[in-house]
C-alpha positions in Angstrom: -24.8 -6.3 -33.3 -21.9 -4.0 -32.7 -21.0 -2.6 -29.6 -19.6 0.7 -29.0 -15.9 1.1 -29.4 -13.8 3.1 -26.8 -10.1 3.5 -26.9 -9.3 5.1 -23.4 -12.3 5.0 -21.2 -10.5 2.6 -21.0 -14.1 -1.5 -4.3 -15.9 -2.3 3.7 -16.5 -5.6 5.7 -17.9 -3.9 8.9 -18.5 -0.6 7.8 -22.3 0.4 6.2 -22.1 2.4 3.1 -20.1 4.9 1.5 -18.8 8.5 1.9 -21.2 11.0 0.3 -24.5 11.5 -0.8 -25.4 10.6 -4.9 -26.1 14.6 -4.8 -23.1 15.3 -3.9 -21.0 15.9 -0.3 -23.4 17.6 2.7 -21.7 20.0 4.2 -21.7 20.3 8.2 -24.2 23.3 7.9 -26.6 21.2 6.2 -26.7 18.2 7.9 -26.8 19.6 12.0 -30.1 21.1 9.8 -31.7 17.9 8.5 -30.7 16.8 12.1 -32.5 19.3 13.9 -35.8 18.4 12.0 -35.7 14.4 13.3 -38.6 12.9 14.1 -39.1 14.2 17.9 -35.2 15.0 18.1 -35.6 11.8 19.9 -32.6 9.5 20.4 -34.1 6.9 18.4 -35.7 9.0 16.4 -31.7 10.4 15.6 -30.6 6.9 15.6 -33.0 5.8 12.5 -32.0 9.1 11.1 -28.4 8.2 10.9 -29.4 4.8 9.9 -31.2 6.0 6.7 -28.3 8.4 6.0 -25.8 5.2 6.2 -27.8 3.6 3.6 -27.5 6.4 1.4 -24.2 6.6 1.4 -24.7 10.5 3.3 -22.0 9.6 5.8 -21.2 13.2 6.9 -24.7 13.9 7.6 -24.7 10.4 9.1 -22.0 11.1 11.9 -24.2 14.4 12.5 -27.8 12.4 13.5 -25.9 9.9 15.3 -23.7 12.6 17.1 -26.9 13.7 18.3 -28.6 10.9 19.3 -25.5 9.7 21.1 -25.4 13.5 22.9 -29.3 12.8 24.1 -28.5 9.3 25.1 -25.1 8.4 26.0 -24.8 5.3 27.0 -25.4 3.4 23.3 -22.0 2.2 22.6 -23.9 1.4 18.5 -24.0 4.9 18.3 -20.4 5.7 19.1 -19.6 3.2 16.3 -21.9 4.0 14.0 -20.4 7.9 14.2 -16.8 6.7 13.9 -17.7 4.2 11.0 -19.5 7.3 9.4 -16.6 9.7 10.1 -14.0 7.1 8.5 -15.8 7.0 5.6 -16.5 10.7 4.9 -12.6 11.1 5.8 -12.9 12.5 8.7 -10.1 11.1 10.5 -9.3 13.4 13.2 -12.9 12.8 14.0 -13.0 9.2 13.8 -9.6 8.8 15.8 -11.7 10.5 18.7 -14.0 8.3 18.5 -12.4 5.0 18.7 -15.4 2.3 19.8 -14.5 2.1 23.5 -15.6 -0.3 26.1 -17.0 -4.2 26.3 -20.1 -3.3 24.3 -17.7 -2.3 21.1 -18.0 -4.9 18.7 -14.6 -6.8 18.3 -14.7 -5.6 14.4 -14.7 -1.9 15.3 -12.3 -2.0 17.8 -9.9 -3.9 15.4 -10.2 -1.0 12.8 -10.4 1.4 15.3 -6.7 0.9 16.1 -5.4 0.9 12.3 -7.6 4.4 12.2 -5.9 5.5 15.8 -2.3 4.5 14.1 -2.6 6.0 10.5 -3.7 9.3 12.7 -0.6 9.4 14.9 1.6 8.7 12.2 0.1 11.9 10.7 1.2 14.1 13.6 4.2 12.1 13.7 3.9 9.8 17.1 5.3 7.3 15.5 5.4 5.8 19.1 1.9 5.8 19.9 1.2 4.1 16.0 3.5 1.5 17.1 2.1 0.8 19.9 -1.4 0.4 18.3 -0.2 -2.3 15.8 1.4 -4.6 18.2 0.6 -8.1 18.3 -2.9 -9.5 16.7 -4.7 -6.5 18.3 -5.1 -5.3 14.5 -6.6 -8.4 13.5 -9.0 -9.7 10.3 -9.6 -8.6 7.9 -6.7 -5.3 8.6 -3.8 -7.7 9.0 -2.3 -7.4 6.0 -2.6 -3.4 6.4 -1.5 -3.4 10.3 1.5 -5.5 9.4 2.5 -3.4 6.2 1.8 -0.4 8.2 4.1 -1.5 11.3 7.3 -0.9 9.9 6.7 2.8 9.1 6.1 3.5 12.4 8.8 1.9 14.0 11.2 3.8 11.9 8.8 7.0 13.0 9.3 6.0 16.4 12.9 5.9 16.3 13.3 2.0 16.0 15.2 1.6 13.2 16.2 -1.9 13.2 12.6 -2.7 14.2 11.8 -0.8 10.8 14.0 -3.0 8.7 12.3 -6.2 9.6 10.4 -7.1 6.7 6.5 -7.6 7.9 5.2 -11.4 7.0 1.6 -12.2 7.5 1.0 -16.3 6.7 -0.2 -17.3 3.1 -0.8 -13.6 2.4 1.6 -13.0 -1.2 0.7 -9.2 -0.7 2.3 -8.8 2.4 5.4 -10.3 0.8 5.4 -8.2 -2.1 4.4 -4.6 -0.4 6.3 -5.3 2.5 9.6 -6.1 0.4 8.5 -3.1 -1.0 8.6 -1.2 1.9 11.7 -2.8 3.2 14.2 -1.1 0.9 12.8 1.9 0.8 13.9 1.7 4.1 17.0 0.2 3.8 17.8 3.4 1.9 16.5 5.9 4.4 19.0 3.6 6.7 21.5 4.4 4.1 21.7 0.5 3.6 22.2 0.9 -0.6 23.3 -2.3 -1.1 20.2 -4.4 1.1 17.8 -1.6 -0.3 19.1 -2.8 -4.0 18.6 -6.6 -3.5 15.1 -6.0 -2.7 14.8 -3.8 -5.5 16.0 -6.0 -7.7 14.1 -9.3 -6.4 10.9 -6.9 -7.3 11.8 -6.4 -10.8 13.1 -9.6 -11.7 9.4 -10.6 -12.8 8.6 -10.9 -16.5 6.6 -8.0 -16.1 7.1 -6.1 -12.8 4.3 -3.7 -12.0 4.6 0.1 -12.5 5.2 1.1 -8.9 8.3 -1.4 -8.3 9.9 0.0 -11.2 9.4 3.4 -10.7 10.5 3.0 -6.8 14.1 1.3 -8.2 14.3 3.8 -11.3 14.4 6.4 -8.7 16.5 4.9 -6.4 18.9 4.9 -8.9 18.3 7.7 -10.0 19.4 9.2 -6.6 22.3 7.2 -7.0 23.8 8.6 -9.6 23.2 6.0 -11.9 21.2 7.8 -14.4 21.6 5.2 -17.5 21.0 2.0 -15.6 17.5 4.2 -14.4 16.9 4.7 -18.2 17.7 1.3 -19.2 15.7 0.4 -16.3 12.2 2.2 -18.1 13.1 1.2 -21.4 12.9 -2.4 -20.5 9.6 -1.4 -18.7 8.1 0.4 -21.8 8.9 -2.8 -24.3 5.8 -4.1 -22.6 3.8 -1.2 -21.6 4.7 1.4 -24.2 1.7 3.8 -23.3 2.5 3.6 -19.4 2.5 8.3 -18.8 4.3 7.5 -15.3 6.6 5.4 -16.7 7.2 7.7 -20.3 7.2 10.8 -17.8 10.1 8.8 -15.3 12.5 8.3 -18.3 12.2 12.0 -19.4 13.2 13.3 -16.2 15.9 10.7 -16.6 16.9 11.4 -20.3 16.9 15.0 -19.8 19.5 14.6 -16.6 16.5 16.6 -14.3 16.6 16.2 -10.1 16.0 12.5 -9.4 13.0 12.1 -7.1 13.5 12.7 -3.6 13.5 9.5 -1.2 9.7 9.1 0.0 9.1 10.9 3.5 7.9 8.3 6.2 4.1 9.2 6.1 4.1 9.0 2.1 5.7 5.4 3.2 3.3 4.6 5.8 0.6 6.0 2.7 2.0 3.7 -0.1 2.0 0.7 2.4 -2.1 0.9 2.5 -2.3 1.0 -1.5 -1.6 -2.2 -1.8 -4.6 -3.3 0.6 -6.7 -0.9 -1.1 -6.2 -2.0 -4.6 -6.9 -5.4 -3.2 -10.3 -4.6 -2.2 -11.3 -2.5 -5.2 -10.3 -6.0 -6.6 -12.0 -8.3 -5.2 -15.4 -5.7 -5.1 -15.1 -4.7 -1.8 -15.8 -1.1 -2.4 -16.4 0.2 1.2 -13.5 -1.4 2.5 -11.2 0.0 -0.1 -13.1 3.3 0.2 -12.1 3.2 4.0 -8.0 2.5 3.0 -7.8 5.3 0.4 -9.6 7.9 2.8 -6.3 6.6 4.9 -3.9 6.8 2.0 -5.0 10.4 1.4 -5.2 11.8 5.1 -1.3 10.3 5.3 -0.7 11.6 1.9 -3.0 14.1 -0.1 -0.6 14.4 -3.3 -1.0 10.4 -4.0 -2.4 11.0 -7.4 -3.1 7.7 -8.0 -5.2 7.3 -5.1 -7.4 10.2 -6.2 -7.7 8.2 -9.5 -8.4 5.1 -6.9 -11.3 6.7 -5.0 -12.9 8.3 -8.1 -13.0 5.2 -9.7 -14.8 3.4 -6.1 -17.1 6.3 -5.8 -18.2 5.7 -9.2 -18.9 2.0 -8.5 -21.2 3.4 -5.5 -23.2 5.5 -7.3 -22.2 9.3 -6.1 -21.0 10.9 -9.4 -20.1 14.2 -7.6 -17.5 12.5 -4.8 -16.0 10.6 -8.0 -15.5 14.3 -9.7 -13.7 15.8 -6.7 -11.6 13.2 -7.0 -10.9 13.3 -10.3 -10.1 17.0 -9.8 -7.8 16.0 -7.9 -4.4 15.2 -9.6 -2.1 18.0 -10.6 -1.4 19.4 -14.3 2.0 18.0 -13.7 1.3 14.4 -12.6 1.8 11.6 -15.5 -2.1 10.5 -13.9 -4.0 14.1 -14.6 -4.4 12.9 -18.2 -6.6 9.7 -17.0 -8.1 11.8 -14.4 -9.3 14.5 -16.8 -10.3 11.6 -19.2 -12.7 10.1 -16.5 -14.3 13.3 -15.3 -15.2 14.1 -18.6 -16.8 10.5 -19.3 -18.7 11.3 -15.5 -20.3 14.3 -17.1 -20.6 11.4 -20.6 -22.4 9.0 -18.6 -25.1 11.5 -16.9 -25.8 13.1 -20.0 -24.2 16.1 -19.8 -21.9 16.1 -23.1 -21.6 19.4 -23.3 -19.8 19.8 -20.4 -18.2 16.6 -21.4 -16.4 17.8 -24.6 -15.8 20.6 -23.0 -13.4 19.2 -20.4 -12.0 16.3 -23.5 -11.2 19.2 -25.3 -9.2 21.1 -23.1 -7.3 17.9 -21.9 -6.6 17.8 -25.9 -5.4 21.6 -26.1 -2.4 20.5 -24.6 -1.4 18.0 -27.6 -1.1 14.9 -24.8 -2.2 11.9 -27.3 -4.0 10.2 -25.0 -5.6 13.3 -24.3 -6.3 13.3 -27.8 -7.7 9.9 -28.1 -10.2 10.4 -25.5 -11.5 12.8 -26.9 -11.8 11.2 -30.3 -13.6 8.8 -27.7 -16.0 11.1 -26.8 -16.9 12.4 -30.4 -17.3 9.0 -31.5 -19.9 8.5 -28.1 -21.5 11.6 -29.6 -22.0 10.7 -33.2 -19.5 13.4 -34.5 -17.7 10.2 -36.1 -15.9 13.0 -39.0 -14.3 14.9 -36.6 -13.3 11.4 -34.6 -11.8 10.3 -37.9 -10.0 13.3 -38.5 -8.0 13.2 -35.2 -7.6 9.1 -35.5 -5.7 9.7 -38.7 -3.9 12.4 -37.0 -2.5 10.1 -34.7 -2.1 7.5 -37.1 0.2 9.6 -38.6 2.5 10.5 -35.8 2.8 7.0 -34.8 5.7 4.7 -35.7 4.0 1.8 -34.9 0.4 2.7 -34.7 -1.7 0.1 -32.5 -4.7 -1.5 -33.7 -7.3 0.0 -31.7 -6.2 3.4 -34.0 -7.2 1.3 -36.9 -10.1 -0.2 -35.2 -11.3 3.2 -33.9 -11.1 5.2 -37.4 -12.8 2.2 -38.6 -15.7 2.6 -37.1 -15.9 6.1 -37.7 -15.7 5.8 -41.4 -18.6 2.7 -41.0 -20.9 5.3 -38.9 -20.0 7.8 -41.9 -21.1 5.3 -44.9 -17.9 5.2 -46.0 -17.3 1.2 -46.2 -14.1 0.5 -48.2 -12.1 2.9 -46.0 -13.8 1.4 -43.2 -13.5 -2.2 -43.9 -9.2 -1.2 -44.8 -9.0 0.0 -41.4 -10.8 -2.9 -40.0 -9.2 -5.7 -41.6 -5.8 -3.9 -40.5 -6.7 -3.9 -37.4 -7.5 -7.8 -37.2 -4.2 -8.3 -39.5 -2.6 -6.9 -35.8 -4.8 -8.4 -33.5 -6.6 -11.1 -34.8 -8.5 -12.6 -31.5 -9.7 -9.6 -30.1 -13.6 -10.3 -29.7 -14.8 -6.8 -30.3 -12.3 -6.7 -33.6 -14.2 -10.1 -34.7 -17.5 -9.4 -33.6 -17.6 -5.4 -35.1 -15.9 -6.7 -38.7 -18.3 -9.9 -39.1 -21.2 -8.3 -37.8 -20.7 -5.2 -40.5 -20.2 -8.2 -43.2 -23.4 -9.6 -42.3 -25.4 -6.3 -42.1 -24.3 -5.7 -45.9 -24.8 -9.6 -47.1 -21.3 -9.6 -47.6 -18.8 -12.5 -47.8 -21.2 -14.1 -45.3 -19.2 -17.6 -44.6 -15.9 -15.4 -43.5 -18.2 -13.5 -41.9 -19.8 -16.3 -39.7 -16.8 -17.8 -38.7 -15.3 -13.9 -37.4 -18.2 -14.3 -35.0 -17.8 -17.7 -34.1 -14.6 -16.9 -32.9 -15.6 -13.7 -31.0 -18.8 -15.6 -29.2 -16.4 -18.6 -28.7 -13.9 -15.8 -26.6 -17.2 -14.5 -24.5 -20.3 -16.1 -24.4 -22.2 -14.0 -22.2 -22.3 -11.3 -24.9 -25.6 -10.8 -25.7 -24.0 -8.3 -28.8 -22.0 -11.1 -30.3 -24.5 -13.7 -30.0 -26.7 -11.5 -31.9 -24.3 -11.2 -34.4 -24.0 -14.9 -34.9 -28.1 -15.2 -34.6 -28.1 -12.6 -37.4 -25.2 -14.5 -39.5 -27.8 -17.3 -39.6 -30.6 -15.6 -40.6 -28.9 -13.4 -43.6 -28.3 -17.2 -44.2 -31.4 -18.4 -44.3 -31.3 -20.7 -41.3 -34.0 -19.0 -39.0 -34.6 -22.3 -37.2 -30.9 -21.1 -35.7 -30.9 -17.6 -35.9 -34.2 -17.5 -33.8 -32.5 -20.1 -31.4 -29.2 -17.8 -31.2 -31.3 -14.7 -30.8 -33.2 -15.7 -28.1 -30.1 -16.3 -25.9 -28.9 -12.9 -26.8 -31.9 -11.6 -25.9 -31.7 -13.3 -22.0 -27.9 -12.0 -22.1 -28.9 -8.3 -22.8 -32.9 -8.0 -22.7 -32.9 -4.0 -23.0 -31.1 -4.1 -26.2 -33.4 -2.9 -28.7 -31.4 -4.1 -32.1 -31.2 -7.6 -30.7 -35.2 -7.9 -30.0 -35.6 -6.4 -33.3 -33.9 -9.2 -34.5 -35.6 -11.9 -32.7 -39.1 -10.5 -34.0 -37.6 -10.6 -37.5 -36.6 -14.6 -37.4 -39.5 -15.2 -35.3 -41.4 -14.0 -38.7 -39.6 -15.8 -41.1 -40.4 -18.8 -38.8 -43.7 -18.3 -39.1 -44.4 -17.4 -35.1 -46.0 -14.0 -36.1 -47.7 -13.1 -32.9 -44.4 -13.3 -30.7 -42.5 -11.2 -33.8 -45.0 -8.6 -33.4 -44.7 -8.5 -29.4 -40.6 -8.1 -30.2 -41.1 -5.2 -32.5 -44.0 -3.9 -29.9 -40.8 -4.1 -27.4 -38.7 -2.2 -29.6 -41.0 0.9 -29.0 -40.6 0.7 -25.4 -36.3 0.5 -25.5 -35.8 3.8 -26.7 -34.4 2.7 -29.8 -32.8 5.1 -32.9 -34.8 7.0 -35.6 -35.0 4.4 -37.9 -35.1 1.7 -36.4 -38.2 2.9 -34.7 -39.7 3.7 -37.8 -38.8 0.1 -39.0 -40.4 -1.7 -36.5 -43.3 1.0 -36.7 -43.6 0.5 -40.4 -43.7 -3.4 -39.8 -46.5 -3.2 -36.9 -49.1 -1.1 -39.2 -48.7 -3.0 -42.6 -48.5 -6.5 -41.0 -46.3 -7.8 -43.7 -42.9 -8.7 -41.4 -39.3 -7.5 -42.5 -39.0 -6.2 -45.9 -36.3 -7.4 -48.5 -35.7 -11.1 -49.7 -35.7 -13.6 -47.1 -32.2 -14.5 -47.1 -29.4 -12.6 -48.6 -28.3 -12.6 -51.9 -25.4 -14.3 -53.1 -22.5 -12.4 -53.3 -19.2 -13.2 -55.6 -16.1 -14.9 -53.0 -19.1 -16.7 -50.6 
């Protein structure tokens, strides 16, 4: 079967849940209210309260029952960590800074982020001093190592300790550490007005085949500052050879190209902010959503105007399951920033994936009134999402057009508009163009030999197109299909049924694929488990037609209509 097509649409060990409610943030009012109606407004009573808020991810109305039950019993240390856990999460950091887990009862885990909480808050009101003091030795220990020690330098240089600042942090084994805190380390080397050390690590960053965006943007504008405008522009050239659609790094060379102010060196709590990306990225990474949820609610208390963060914690929030925290975030990023494009792109596909596509186009469309291609493209997305494949197609060409090289996924895209529309040759032009420029992308494969097949069309080219795509991921239920249903427009049910069945473990809510399966399972002669498929059909929510197929198939009790296998067709 084919899968939809998108173009642009295109992560806490020791901490409970996330930061809002899935119906959106609870404001103080409302939850001292809920509060006040607890069982008994008894301290345990509070405490399961809190408990069942945690769960939920309601962490504001959270710190609020177990505020409570703390204030009615005061001597459960659980509850003092449970409010500061809830208070990091909700972002609360004032809050949670006062109160830290205190005492021989606090958990070792919560006094260990307590004091990376305590820091990032005195760094905020500038006690660099007192954040200094909080990271010292292995009292910031697993698993905020990596963020204490990228985090230390910062404040030292906010504490006046600047050759403390310039030693560059090291944590054992940990290549993060290395790379962040190198990162770090020239940054300050140039606030010490060390050019030359501040350009050696700069340089060691980018030496990769491919150094990441940040690195080159923090070097681009350290040149840039320098005076050394062209180097900067060769500097993002090199960068856009292998990420030609990067906005941030487009944006950079602009401001370089058109001889604009170069960026102004970072201030030391956007430093000490960047230093707990890194961390953060990690964890959204490795699918450790709270935790990174508790390092970006520490990235934006340091520094609200880290765009990219916003993007971060929209994306996590997402992942949890509240919609509404995940658009406040995307709301976030500025008109200006090279990430408001992407974050405009994702709220809309929030309002997409509940539903709501009015209010989806809606936001696609003005993102697309300012002319941004990418803009553009997502909403071509969208349309496409929608079934309005014409107008998709009409804005595909457009782009098409203005391209000098256009990528493949334009082809790709406007061919699948034109196949949603009926209009096959143009389709299968744009399709084979697209493989012509990409010729082992799965969903390429998969969408051209699957459309083949459906049409009993050069069926051997056909099979070995999905072949290849099921051979790059075999836990596509979509392309496994596609191969199942190669075999059967062949005439080899015994296969197709043996395919289809695996497609049908892989992706069991899929209403083409068990529409399939009953169809082999017919021409196999297993009638009563065809007729159970096509029974199953009905429940999927499955198009028009192919409910009235399936229908249509039930009441006469014939099977699938048409010849059993496909005809021959000249160039098989």
């Amino acid at each position: 079967m084919r899968s939809a097509f998108l173009i642009f649409a295109a992560p806490l060990v020791l901490l409970a849940a996330c930061a809002t409610s899935p119906g959106g943030p609870t404001t103080d009012a409302a939850a001292k209210s809920t509060a006040d109606e607890a069982v008994g407004h008894s301290a345990y009573g509070l405490f399961l309260a809190g408990e069942g808020a945690m769960n939920d991810g309601r962490n504001r109305e959270a710190g609020v029952f177990y505020d409570r039950a703390g204030a009615a019993r005061r001597d459960e240390a659980l509850l003092r960590e449970r409010a500061f856990t809830a208070a990091v999460l909700a972002g609360e950091m004032q809050k949670a800074a006062a109160l830290t887990p205190l005492g021989d009862d606090a958990s070792e885990g919560a006094v260990r982020l307590a004091r990376l909480v305590t820091a990032v808050e005195a760094i905020s009101q500038g006690k660099g001093k007192v954040a200094h003091d909080q990271l010292q030795g292995e009292a910031v220990g697993f698993p905020h190592r990596s963020a204490a020690a990228l985090l230390g330098p910062w404040a030292a240089a906010m504490a006046g300790d600047v050759e403390g600042s310039l030693v560059r942090p090291a944590v054992r084994g940990d290549p993060l550490v290395d790379y962040f805190g190198q990162l770090g380390q020239a940054f300050l080397f140039e606030r010490a007005k060390r050019y030359d050390e501040a350009e050696t690590d700069f340089k060691a960053l980018v030496s990769g085949a491919s150094p990441g965006e940040m690195v080159v943007l923090a070097y681009g504008g350290f040149l840039e500052r320098r005076g050394r405008r062209d180097d900067a522009i060769a500097l993002y050239d090199r960068s856009l050879t292998g990420s030609p659609n990067n906005l941030s790094l487009q944006a950079a060379k602009a401001r370089a190209a058109a001889k604009k102010p170069a960026p102004p060196p970072i201030t030391l709590r956007e430093g000490a902010a960047q230093s707990l990306l890194g961390p953060a990225a990690t964890m959204v990474s490795a699918k450790q959503e709270q935790l990174a949820l508790a390092y970006l609610r520490l990235v934006l208390h340091l520094d609200p105007q880290r765009d990219d963060a916003w993007l971060m914690l929209g994306d996590v929030m997402s992942l949890m399951g509240d919609t509404e925290a995940a658009r406040t975030a995307y709301g976030k990023p500025r008109p200006t920033s090279p990430d408001y494009v992407a974050a405009r792109a994702k709220l809309a596909w929030s309002y997409q994936n509940t539903k709501d596509t009015e209010t989806a186009l809606k936001v696609a469309r003005e993102a697309a009134a300012s002319g941004h291609p990418y803009a553009r493209l997502n909403l071509a997305d969208l349309l496409r999402a929608n079934e309005q494949y014409a107008e998709s197609a009409e804005l595909v060409t457009q782009l098409i057009a203005e391209a000098k090289s256009p990528d493949w996924r334009l082809y790709y895209a406007r061919g699948v508009d034109y196949e949603r529309l009926n209009r096959w040759p143009e389709a299968e032009k744009d399709l084979e163009a697209a493989l012509k420029l990409e010729a082992d992308e799965p969903e390429l494969l998969n969408y051209l030999g699957y459309s083949w097949i459906d049409r009993g069309l050069r069926l051997k080219e056909a099979l070995g197109l999905v072949e290849k795509a099921v051979a790059s991921n075999p836990k596509s239920g979509a392309m496994t299909d596609s191969l199942g249903w190669a075999y059967y427009r062949l005439g080899d049910y015994k296969k197709a049924v043996e395919l289809l069945e695996s497609a049908v473990e892989l992706e069991a809510g899929e209403p083409e694929i068990n529409d399939h399966l009953g169809d082999a399972y017919w021409r196999v002669g297993r009638r009563d488990e065809a007729q159970f498929q096509w029974r199953r059909v009905l429940t999927l929510d499955p198009p028009v037609k192919m409910k009235a197929e399936a229908e249509a198939k039930l009441a006469s009790g014939l099977g699938p209509a048409g010849p059993a296998k496909a005809p021959k067709v000249a160039g098989q």
